[in-house]
C-alpha positions as CSV (number, residue, x, y, z in Angstrom):
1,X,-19.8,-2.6,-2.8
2,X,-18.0,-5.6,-3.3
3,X,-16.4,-7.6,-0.1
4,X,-12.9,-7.3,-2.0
5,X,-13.4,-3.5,-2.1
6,X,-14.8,-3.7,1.3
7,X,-11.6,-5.9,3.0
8,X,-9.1,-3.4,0.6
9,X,-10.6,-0.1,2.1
10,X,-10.6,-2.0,5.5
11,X,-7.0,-2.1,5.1
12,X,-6.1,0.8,3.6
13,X,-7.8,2.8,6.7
14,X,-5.5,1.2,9.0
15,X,-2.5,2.0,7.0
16,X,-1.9,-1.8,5.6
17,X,-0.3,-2.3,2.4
18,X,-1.9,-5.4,-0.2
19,X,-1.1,-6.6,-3.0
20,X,-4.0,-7.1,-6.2
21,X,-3.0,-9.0,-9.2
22,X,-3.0,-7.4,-12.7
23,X,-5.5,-8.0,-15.3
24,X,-6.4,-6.1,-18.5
25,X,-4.9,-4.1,-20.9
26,X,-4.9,-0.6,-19.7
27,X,-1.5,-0.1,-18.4
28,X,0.9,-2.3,-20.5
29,X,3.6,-2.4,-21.3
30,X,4.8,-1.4,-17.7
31,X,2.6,-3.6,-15.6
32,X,1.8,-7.0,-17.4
33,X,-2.1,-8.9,-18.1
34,X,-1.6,-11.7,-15.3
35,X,2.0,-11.9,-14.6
36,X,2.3,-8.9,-12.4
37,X,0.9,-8.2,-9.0
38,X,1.0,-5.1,-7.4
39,X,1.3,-3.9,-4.1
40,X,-0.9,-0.6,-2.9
41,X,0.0,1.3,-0.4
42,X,-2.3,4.5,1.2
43,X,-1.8,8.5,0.8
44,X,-2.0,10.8,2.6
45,X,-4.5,13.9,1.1
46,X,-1.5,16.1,1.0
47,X,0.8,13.8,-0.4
48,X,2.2,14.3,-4.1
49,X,0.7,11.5,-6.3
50,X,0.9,13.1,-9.8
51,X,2.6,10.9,-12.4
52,X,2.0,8.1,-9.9
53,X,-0.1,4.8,-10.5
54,X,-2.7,5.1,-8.6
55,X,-6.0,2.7,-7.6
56,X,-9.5,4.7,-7.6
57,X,-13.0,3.7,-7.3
58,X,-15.5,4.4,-10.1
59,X,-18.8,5.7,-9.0
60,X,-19.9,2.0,-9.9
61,X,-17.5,0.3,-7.3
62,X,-15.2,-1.0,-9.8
63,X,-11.3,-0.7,-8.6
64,X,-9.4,1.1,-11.6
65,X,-5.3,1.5,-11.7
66,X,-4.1,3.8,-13.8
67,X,-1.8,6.6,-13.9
68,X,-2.4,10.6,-12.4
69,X,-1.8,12.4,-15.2
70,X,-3.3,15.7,-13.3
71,X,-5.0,17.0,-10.0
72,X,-6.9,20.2,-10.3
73,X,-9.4,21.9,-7.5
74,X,-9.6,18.4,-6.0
75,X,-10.3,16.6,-9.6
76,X,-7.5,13.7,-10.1
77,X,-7.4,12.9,-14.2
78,X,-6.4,9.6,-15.0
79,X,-4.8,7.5,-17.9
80,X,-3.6,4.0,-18.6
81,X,-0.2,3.9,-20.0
82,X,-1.8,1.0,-22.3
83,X,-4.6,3.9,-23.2
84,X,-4.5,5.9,-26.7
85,X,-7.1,7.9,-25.7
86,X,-9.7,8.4,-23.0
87,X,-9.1,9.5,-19.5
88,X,-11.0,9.4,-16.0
89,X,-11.6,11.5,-13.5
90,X,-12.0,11.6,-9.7
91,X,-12.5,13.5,-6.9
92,X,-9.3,12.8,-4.7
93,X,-10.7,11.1,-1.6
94,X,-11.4,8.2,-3.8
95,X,-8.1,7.5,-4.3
96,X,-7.7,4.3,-2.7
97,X,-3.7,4.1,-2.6
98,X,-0.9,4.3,-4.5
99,X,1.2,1.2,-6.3
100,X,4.1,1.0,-4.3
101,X,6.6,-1.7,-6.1
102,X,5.2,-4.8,-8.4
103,X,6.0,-8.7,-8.4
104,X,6.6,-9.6,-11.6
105,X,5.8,-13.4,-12.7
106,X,9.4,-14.4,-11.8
107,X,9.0,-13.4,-8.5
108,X,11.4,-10.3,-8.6
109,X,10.2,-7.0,-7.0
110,X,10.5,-3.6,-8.4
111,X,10.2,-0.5,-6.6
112,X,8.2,2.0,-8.5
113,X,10.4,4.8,-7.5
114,X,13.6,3.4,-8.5
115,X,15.8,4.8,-11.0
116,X,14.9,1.8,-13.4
117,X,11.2,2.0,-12.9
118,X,11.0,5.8,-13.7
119,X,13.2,5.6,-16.7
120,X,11.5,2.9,-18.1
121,X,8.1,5.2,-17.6
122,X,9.6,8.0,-19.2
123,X,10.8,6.2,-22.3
124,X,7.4,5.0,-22.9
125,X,5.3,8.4,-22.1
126,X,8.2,10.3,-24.5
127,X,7.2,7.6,-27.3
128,X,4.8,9.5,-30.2
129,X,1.0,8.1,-30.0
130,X,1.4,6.8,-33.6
131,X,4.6,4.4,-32.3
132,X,2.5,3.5,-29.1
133,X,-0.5,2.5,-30.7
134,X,1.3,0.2,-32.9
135,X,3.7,-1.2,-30.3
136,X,-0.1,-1.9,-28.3
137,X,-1.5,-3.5,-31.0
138,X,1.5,-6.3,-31.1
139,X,1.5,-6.7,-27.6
140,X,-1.8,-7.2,-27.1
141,X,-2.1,-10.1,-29.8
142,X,1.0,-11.7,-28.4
143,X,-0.9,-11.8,-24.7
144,X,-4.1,-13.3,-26.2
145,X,-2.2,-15.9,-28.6
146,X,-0.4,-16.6,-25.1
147,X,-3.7,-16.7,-23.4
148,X,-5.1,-18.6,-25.8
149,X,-2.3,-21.7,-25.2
């Protein structure tokens, strides 16, 4: 296990919140490839976290942030918003925490229960996978022409 994971689970036990900056793809157009950091916060086992975003560890160690789409028996399903197709799963207890608000590039905080945030969720989830896709597609070449510069 990795000493970030380590000093993350470290805090998480105690009840800390952290914050993690963004990278990838796989949950655009919500949270942003390197503008956006986010900050966790821990669950409690009986606490509500469907249709959250959620951090997990894969069985490899990696740190993952996606959305709950589903928990079942224990089983928590996962999905990028940025994700066509493809979901993970979990059992619960690796759940690390939850993303509480996000610092976007400008410095401005959003709270990931406000009105705003959820809306702007909703809107996208509601969108048809053929409109998504496309929508994907032009975001992601605008980040890597941006990237590139």
């Amino acid at each position: 296990m990795s000493k970030v994971l380590e000093n993350i689970e470290r805090l998480i036990a105690v009840g800390e919140s952290f914050e993690l900056r963004v990278t990838g793809y796989s949950m655009l157009p919500l949270l942003g490839y390197g503008n956006d950091t986010i900050i966790v916060r821990r669950t409690t086992p009986t606490e509500s976290i469907e249709h959250r975003v959620a951090m997990f560890r894969e069985r490899d160690g990696h740190i993952v942030v996606h959305r709950v789409q589903s928990i079942k028996d224990g089983i928590v399903t996962l999905k990028g918003d940025g994700n066509i197709r493809g979901t993970e799963q979990c059992p619960r207890e690796r759940i690390i925490g939850v993303v509480e608000r996000v610092r976007r590039g400008n410095g401005r905080v959003v709270s990931c229960t406000s009105w705003w945030w959820r809306t702007r969720e909703r809107l996208w989830l509601w969108q048809p996978l053929i409109i998504r896709r496309y929508a994907l597609a032009v975001m992601r070449r605008w980040l890597n022409r941006k990237d590139k510069k």
